[in-house]
GUVEX-335987 format. One record per atom (N, C-alpha, C): x negated, y negated, z; residue in three letters. Coordinates in steps of 0.001 Angstrom, whole numbers, padded with zeros to 6 digits, always signed. Atoms other than C-alpha are relative to their C-alpha. Layout:
XYZAla;...
END
This chain:
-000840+001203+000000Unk;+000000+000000+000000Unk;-000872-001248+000000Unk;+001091+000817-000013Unk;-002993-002073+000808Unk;-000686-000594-000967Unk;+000835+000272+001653Unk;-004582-001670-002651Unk;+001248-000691-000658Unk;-001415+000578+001064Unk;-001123-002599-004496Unk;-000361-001455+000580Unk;-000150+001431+000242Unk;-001305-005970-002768Unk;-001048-000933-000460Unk;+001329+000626+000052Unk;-005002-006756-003430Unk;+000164-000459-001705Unk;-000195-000293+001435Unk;-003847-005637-007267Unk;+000569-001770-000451Unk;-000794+000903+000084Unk;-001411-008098-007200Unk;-000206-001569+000210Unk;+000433+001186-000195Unk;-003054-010867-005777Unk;-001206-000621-001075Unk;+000795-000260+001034Unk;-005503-010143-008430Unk;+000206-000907-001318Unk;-000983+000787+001198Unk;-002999-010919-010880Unk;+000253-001305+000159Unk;-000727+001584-000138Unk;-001809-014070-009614Unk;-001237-000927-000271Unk;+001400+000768-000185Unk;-005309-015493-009409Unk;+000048-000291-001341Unk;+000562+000194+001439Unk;-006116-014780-013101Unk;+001336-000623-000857Unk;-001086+000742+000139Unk;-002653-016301-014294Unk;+000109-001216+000128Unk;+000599+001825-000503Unk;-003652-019262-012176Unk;-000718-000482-000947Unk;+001299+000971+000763Unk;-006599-019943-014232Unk;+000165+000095-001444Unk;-000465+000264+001152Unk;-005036-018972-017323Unk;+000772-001443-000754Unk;-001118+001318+000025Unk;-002464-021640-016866Unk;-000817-001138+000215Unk;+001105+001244-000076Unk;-005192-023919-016114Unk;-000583-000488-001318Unk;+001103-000348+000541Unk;-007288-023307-018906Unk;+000946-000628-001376Unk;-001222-000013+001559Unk;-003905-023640-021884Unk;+000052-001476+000691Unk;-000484+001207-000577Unk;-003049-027223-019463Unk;-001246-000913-000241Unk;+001563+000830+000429Unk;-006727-028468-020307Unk;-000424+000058-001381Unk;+000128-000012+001807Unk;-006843-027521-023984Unk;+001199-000793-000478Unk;-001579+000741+000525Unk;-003404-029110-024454Unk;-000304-001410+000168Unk;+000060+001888-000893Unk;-004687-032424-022544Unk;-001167-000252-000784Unk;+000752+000715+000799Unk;-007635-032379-024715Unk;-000197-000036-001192Unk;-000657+000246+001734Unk;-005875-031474-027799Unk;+000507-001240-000423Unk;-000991+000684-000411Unk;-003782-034230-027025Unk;-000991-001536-000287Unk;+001823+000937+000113Unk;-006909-036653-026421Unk;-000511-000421-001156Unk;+000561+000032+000676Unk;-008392-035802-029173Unk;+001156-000708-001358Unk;-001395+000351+001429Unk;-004885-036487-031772Unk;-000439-001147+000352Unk;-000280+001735-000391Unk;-004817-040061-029769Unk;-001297-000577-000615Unk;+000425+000542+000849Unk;-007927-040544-030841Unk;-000346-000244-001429Unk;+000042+000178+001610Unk;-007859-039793-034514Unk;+000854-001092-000176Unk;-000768+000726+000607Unk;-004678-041548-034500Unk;-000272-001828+000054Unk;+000298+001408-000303Unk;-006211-044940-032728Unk;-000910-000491-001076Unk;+000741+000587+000664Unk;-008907-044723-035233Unk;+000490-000309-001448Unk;-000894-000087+001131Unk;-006560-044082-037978Unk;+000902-001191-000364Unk;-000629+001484-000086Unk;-004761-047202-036915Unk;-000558-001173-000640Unk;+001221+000956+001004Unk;-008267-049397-037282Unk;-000189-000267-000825Unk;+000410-000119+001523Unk;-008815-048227-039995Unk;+001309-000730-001259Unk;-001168+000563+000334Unk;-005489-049246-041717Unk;+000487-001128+000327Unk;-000018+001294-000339Unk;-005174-052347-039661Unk;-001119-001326-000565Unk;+001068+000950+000425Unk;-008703-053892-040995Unk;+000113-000055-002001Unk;+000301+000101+001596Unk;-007918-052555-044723Unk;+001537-001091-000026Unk;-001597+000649+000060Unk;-004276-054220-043890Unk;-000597-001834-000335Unk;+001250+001122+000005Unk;-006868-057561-043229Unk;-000303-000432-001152Unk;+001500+000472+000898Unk;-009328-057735-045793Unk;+001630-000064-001408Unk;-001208+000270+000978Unk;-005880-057433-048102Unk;+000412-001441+000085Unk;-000171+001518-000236Unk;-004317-060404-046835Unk;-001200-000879-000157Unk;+001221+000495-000077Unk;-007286-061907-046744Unk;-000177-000345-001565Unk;-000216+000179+001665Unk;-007761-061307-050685Unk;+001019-000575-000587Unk;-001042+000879-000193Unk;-004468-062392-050799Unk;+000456-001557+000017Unk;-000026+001097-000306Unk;-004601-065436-049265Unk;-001343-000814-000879Unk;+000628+000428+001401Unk;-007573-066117-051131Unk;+000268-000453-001440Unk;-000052-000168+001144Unk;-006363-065347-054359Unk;+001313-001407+000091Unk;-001508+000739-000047Unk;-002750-067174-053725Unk;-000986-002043+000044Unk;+000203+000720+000106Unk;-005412-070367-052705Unk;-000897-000717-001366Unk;+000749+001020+000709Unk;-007676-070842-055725Unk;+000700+000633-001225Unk;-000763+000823+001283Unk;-006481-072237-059364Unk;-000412+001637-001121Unk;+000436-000360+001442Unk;-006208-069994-062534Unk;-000802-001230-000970Unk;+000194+001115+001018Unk;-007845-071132-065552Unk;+001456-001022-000825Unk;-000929+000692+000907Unk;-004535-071923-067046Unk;+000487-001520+001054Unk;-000534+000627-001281Unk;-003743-073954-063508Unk;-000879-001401-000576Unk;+001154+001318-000429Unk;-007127-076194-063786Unk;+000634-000286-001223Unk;+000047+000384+000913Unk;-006582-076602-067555Unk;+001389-001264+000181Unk;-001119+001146-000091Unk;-002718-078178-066534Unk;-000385-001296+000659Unk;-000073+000724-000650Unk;-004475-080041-064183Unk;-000981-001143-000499Unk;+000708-000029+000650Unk;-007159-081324-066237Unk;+001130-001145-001195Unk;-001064+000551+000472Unk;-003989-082406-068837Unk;+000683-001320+000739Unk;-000397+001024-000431Unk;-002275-084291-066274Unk;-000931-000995+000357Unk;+000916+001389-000217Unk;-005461-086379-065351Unk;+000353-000729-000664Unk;-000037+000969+000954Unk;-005828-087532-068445Unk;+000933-000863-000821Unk;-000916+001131+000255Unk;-002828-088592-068997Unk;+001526-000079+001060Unk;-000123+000901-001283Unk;-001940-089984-065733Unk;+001714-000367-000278Unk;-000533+001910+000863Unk;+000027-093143-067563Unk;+001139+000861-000587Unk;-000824-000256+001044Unk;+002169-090466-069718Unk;+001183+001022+000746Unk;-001168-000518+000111Unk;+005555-088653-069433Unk;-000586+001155-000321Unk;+000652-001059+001502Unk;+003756-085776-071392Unk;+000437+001437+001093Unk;+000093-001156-000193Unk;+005041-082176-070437Unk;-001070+001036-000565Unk;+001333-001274+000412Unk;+002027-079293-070150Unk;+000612+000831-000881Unk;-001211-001241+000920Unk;+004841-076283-071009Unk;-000205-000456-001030Unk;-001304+000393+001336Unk;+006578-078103-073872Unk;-001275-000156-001012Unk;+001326+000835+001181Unk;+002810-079768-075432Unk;-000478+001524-000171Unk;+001576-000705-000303Unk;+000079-077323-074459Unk;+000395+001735-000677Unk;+000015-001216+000693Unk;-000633-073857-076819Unk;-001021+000279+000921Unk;+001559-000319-000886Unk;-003377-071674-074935Unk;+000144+001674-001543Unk;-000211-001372+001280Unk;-005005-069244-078131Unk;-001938-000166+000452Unk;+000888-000018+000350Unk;-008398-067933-078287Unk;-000758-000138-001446Unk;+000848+000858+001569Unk;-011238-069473-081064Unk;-001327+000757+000587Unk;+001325-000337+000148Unk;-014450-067561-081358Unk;-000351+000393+001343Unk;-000134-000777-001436Unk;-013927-065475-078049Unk;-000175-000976+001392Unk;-000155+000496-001061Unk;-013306-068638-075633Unk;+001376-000233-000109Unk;-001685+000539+000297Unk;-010008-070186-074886Unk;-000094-000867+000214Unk;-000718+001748+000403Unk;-008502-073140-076299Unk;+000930-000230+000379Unk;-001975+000756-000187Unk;-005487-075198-075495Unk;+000210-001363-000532Unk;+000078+001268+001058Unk;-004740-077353-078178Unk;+001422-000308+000528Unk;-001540+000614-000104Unk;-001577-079653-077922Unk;-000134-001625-000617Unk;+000152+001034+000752Unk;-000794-082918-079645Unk;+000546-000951+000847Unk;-000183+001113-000378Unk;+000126-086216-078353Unk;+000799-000914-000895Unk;-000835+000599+000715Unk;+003077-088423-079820Unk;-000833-001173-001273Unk;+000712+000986+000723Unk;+000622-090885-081533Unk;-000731+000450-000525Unk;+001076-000502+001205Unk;-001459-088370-083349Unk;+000629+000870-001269Unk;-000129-000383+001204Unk;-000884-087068-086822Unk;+000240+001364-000130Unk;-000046-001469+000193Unk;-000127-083680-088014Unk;-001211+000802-000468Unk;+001562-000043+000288Unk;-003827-083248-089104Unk;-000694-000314+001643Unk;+001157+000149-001380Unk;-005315-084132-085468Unk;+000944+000522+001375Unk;-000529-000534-001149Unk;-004887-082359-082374Unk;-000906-000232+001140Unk;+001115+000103-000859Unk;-006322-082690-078835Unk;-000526+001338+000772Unk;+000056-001189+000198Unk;-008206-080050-077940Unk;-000866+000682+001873Unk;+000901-000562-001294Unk;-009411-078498-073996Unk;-000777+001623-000132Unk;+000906-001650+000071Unk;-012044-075708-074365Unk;-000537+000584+000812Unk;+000967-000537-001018Unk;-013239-073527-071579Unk;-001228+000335-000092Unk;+001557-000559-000127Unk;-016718-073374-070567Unk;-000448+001170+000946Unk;+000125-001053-000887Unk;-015724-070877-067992Unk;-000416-000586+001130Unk;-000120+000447-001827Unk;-016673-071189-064019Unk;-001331-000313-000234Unk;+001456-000333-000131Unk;-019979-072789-063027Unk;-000627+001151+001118Unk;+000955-000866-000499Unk;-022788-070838-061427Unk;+000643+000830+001331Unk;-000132-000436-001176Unk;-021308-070706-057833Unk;+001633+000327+000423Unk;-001842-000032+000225Unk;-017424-070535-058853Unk;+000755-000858+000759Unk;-001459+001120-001115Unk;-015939-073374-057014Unk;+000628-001008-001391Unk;-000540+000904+000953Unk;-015297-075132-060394Unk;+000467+000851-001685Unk;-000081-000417+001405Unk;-013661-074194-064115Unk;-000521-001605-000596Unk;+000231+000926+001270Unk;-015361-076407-066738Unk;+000664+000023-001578Unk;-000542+000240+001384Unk;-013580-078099-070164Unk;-000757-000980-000543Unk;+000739+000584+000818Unk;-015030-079338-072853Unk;+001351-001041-000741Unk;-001311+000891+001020Unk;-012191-082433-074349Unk;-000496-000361-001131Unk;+000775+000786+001500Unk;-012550-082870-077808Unk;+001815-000713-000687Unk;-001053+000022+000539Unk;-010316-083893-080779Unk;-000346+000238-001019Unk;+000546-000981+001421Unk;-010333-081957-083919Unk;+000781-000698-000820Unk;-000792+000881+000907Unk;-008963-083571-087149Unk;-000227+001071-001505Unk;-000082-000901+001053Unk;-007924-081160-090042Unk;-000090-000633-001839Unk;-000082+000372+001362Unk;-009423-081691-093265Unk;+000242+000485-001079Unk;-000834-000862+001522Unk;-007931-079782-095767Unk;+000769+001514+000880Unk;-000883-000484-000854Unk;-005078-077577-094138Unk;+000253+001693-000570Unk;-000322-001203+000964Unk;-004925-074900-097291Unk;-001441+000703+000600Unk;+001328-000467-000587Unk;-009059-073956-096078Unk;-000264+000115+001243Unk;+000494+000495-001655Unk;-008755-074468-092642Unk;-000884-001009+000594Unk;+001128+000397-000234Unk;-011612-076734-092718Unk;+000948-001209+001022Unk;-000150+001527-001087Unk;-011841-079316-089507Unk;-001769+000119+000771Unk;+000761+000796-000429Unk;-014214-081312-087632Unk;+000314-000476+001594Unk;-000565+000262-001203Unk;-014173-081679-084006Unk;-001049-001761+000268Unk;+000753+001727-000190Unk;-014987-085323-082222Unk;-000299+000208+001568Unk;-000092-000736-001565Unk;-016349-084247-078273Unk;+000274-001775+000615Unk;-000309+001558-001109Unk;-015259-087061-075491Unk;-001189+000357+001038Unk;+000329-001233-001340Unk;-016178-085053-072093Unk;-000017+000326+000470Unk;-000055-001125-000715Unk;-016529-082593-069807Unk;+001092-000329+001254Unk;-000970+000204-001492Unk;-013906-082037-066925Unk;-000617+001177+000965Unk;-000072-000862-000548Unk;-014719-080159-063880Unk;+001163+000155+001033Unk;-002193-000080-001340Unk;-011318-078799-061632Unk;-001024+000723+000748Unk;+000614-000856-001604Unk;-012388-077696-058035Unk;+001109+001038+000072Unk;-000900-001097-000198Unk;-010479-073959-057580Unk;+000570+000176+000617Unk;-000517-000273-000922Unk;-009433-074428-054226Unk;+000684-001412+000198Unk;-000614+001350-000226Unk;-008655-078198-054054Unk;+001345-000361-001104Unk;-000627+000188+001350Unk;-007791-079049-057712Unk;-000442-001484-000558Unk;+000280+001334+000740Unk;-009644-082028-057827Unk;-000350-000142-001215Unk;+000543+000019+001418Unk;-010770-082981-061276Unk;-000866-001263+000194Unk;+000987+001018+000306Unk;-013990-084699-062189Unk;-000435-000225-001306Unk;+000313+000301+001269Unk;-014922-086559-065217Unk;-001370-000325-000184Unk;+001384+000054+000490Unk;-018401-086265-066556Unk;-000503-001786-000505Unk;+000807+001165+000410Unk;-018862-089795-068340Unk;+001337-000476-000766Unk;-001300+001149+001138Unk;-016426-092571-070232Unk;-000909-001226-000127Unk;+000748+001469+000191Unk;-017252-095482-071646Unk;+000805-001074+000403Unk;-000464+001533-000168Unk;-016641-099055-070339Unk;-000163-000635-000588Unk;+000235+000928+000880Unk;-016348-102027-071646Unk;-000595-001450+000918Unk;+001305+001142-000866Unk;-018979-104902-070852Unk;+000450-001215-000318Unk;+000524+001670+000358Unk;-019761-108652-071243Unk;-000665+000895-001896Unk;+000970-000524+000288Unk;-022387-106731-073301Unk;+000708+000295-001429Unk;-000443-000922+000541Unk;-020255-104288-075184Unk;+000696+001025+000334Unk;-000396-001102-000591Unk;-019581-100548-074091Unk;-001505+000433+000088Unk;+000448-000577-001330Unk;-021495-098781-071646Unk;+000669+001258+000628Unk;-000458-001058-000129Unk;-021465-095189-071688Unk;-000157+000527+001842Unk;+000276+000307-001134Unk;-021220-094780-067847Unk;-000470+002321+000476Unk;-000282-001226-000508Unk;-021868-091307-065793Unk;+000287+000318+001542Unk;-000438-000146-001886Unk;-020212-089786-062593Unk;-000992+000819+000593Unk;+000703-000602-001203Unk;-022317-088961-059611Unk;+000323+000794+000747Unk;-001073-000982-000973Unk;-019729-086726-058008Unk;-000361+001214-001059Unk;-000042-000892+000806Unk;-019504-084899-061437Unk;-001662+000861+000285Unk;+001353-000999+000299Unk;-023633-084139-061648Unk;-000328+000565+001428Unk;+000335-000739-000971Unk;-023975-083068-058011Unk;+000795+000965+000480Unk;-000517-001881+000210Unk;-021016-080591-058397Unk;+000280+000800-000682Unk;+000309-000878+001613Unk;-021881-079275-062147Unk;-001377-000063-000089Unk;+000810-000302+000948Unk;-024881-080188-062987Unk;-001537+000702+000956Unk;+000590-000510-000940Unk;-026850-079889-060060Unk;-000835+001345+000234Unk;+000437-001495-000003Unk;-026361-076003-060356Unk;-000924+000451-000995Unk;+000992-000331+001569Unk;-028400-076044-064008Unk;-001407-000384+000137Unk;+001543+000476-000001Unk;-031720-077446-062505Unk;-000458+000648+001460Unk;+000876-000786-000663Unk;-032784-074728-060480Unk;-001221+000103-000501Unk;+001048-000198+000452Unk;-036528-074421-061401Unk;-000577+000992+000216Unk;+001237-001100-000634Unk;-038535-071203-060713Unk;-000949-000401-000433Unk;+001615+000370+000781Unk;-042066-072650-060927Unk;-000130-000537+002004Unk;+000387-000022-001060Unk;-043816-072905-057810Unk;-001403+000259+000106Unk;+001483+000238-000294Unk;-047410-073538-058906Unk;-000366-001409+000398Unk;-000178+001011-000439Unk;-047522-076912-057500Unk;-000212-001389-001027Unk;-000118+001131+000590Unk;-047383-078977-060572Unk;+001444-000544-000209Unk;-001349+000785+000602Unk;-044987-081187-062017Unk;+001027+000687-000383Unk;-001343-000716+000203Unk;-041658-080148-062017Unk;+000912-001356-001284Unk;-000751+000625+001230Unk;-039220-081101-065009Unk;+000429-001200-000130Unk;-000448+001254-000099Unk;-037772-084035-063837Unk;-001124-001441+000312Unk;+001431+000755+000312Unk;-041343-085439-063204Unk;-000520-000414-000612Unk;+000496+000073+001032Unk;-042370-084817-066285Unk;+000797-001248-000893Unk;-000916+000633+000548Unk;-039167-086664-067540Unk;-000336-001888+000360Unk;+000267+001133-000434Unk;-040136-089798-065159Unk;-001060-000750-000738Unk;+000842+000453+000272Unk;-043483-089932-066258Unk;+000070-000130-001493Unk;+000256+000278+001046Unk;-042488-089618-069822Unk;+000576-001548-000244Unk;-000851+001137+000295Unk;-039821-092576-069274Unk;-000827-001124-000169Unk;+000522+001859-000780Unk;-042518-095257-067746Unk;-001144+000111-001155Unk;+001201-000901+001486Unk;-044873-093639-071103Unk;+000482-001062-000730Unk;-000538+000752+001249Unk;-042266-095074-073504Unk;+000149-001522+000329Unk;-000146+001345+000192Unk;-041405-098210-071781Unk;-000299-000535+001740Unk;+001176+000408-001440Unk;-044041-099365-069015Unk;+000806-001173+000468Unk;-000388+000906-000095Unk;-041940-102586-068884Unk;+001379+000123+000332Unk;-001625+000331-000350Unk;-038380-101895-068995Unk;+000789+000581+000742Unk;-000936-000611-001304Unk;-036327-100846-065765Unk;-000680+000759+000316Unk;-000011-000534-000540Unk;-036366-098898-063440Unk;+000795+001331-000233Unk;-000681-001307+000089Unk;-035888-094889-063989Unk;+000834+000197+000565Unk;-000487-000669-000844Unk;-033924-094307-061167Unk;+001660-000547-000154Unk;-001170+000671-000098Unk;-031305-097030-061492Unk;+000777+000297-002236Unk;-000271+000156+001458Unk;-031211-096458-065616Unk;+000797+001322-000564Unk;-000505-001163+000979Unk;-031500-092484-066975Unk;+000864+000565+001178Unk;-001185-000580-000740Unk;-028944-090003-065923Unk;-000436+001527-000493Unk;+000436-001560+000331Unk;-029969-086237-066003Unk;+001690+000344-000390Unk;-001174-000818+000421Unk;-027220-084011-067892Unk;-000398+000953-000447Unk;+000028-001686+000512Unk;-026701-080464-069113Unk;+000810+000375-001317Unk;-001348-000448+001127Unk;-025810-079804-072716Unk;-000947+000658-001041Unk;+000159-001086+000503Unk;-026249-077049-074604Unk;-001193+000936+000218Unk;+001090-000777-000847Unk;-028762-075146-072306Unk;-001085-000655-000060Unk;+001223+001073+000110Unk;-031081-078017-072127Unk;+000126-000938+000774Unk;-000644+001337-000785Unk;-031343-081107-069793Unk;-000487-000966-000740Unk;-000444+000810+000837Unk;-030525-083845-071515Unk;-000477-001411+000840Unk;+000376+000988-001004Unk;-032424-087304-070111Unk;+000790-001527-000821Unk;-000813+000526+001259Unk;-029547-089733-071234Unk;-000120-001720+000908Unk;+000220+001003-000836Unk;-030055-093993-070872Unk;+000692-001013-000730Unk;-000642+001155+000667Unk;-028912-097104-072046Unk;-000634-001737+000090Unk;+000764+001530-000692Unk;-030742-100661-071985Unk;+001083-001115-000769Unk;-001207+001000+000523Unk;-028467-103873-072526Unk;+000243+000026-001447Unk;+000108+000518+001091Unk;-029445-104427-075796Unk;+000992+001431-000705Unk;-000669-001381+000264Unk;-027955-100705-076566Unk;+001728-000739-000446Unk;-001513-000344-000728Unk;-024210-101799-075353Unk;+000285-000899-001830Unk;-000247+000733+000719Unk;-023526-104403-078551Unk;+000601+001087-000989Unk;-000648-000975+001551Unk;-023279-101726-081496Unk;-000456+001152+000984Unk;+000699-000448-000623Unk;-023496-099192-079229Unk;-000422+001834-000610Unk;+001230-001055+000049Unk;-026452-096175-078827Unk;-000183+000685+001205Unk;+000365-000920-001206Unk;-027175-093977-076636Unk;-001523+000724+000167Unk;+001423-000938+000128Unk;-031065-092710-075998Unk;+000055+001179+000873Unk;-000206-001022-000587Unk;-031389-089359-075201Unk;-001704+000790-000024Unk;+001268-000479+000770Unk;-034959-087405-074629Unk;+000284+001462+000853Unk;-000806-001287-000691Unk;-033714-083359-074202Unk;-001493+001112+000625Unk;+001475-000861-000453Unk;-036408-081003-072287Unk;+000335+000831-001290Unk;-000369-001346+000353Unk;-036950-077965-074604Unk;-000909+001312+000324Unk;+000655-001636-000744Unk;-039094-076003-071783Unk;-001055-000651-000031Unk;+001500+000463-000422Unk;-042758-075660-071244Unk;-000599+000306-001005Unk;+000777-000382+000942Unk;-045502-074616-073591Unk;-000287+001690+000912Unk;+000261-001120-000785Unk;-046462-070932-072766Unk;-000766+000343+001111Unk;+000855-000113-001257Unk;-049271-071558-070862Unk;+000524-000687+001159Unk;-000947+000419-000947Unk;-046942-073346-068707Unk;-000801-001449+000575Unk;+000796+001067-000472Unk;-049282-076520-069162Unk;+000784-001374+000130Unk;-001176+000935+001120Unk;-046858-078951-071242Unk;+001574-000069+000113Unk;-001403-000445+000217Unk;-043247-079877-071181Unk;+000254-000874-001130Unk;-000120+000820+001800Unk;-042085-080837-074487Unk;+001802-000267+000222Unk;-000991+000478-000034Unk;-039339-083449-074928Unk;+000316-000761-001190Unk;-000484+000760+001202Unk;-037120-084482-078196Unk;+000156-001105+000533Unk;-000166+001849+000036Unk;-036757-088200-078472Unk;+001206-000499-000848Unk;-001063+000481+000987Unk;-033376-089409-080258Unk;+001042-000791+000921Unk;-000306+000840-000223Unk;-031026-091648-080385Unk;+001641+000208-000711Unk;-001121+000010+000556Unk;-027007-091219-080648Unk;+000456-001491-000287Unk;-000658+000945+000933Unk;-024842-093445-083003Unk;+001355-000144+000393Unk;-001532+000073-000082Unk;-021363-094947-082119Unk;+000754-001108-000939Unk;-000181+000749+001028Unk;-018961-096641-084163Unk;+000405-001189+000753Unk;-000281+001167-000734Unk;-018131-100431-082789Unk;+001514-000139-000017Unk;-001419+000845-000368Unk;-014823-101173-081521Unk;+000801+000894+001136Unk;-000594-000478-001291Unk;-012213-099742-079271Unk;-000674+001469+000229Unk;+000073-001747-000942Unk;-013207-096271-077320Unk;-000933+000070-001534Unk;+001344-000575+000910Unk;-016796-095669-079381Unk;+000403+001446-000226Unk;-000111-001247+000421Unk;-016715-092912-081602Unk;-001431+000277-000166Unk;+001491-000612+000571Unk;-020221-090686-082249Unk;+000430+000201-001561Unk;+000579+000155+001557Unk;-021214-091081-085950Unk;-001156+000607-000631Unk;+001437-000684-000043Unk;-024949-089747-085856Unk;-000833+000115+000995Unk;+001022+000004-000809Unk;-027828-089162-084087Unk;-001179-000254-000721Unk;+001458+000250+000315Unk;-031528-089706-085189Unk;-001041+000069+000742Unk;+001354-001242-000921Unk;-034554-087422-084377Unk;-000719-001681-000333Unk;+000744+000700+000052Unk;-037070-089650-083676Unk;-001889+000437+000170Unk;+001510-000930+000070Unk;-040348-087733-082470Unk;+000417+000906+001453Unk;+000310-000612-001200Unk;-041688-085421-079538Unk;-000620-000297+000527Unk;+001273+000330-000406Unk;-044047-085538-077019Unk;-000278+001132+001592Unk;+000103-000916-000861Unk;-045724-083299-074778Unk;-000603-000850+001163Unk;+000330+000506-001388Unk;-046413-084131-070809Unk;-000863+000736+000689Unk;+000802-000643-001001Unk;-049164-082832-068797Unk;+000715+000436+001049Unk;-000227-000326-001299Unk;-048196-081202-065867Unk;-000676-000354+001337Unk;+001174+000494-000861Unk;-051233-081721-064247Unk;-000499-001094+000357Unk;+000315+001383+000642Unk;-052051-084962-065399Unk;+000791-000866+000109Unk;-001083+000773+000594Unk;-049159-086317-066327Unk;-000323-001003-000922Unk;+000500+000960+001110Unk;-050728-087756-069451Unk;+000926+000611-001254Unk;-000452-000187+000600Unk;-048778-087764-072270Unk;-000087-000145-001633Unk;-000310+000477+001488Unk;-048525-087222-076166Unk;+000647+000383-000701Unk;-001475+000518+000520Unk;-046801-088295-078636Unk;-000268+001276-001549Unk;-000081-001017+000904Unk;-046197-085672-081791Unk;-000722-000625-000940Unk;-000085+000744+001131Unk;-046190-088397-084217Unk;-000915-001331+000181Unk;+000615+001360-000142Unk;-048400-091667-084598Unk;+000189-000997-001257Unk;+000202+001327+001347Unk;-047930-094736-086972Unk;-000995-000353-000413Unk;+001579+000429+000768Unk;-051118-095351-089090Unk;+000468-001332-001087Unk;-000242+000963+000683Unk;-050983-098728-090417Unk;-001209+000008-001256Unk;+001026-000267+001316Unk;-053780-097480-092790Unk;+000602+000592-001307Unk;-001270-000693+001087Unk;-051361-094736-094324Unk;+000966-000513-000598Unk;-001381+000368+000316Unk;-048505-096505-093840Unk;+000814+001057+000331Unk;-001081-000941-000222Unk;-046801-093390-092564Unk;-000270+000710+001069Unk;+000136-000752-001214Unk;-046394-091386-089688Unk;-001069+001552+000048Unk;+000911-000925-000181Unk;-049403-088876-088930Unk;-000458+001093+001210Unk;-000305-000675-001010Unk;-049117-086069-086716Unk;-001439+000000+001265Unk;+000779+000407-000876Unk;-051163-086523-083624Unk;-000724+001768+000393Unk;+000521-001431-000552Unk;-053804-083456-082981Unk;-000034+000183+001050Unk;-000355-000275-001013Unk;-053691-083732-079504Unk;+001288+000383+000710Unk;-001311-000565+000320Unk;-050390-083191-079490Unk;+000191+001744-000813Unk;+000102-000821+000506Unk;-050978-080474-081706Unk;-000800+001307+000768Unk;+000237-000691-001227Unk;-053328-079113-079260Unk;+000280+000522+000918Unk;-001085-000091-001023Unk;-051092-079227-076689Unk;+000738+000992+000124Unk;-001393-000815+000436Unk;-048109-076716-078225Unk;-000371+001209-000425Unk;+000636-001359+001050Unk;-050642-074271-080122Unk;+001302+000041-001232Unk;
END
């Protein structure tokens, strides 16, 4: 009888710890779900985030078609003019255009906004304003006339205008914005060169006070710009504004040995009277700049012996 209860107590014991053993796997089955599911949460709560987030992003900055309306209404402020009703948007030679006409222009001329696409750091879309004028309609043939550049901010919507002309005592006076080149152009004169000579805009100074030791001051005169992958050193002296001109001298880089920076010399043409039109330009010479030195020469020299312009060998030296 003795043994039966020892049996028995036997039993109960190991039962005990059975029941223990299923009550601790359950509690840390249990545990373990809570935490998949907490992390499962995180996880879904931060991608829930970074959504909105993109979201809210996206909802704050401008399409291109947005800047281009906005861009439209600048320019004409002063006008009644519906974007919808005017404005076509078509691609030309894999950019996009948005031509639309204006009550006072002809069935031959249209005005024309061309994307240059985002600059460097994407806070801005750039347009190019022109106006194209169709000369023979059966050929397609036309002729565009550029004004210039707009930049729209993506998140604001401000719009900045590159340059217009005023009108003087003088004449006109192609003017340029300071807002515009320190949030377009700015981004185009990064330099990688970091042997401690003369950097581009140096070269540009020292070529200015080269050509005219006497007249103004660089700083208050030229105006650095960016056009057509080149910087463009653009100025104007009084005498300019009357029939007016524009001097322009464009980098086109270094020489290989990275001694020289070589700069065209010309001179745009406008036609006289209301809102200057461009008519021509005229090459005039080159000239290469020391880096080192900052001594400069000129491509070309006047020989009053010849009578004609004679290419300068040091110069020639210079370029290989």
């Amino acid at each position: 009888m003795k043994r039966k209860i020892v049996n028995m107590g036997t039993i109960g014991i190991v039962v005990i710890i059975l029941l223990v053993g299923v009550l601790n796997y359950k509690q840390a089955a249990e545990t373990k779900m809570k935490k998949i599911e907490t992390e499962e949460n995180r996880v879904r709560e931060n991608k829930t985030n970074y959504t909105n987030e993109q979201d809210s992003s996206n909802i704050c900055e401008m399409t291109e078609e947005e800047a281009a309306k906005a861009v439209f209404d600048y320019i004409y402020s002063d006008c009644d003019y519906d974007y919808d009703a005017k404005v076509i948007s078509t691609m030309q030679q894999g950019e996009m255009v948005y031509l639309y006409q204006t009550q006072e222009k002809s069935d031959l001329q249209y005005e024309m906004l061309q994307s240059k696409d985002r600059t460097e750091d994407g806070q801005y879309y750039v347009f190019a304003h022109d106006t194209r004028y169709v000369t023979d309609a059966l050929s397609q043939g036309f002729y565009d006339e550029y004004h210039t550049d707009y930049a729209v901010n993506r998140k604001t919507g401000e719009v900045l205008r590159e340059s217009q002309w005023i009108e003087t005592d003088a004449g006109y006076k192609l003017l340029y914005s300071e807002a515009y080149e320190k949030a377009v152009n700015q981004l185009y004169f990064n330099e990688d060169v970091s042997d401690g000579k003369m950097l581009e805009e140096q070269a540009a100074r020292a070529l200015f006070y080269y050509m005219y030791s006497d007249e103004g001051d660089y700083d208050s005169i030229v105006v650095r710009t960016y056009k057509q992958e080149q910087s463009v050193y653009v100025y104007q002296f009084p005498e300019d504004q009357e029939f007016p001109c524009v001097r322009n001298f464009s980098c086109r880089g270094m020489t290989e040995d990275q001694e020289y920076y070589i700069f065209a010399d010309y001179t745009d043409y406008y036609t006289h009277g209301y809102e200057p039109v461009f008519t021509h330009y005229q090459y005039l010479t080159s000239y290469a700049v020391n880096r080192e030195t900052g001594e400069v020469f000129r491509e070309r020299e006047w020989s009053d012996i010849e009578c004609e312009w004679l290419y300068n060998e040091e110069y020639k030296k210079a370029v290989k």
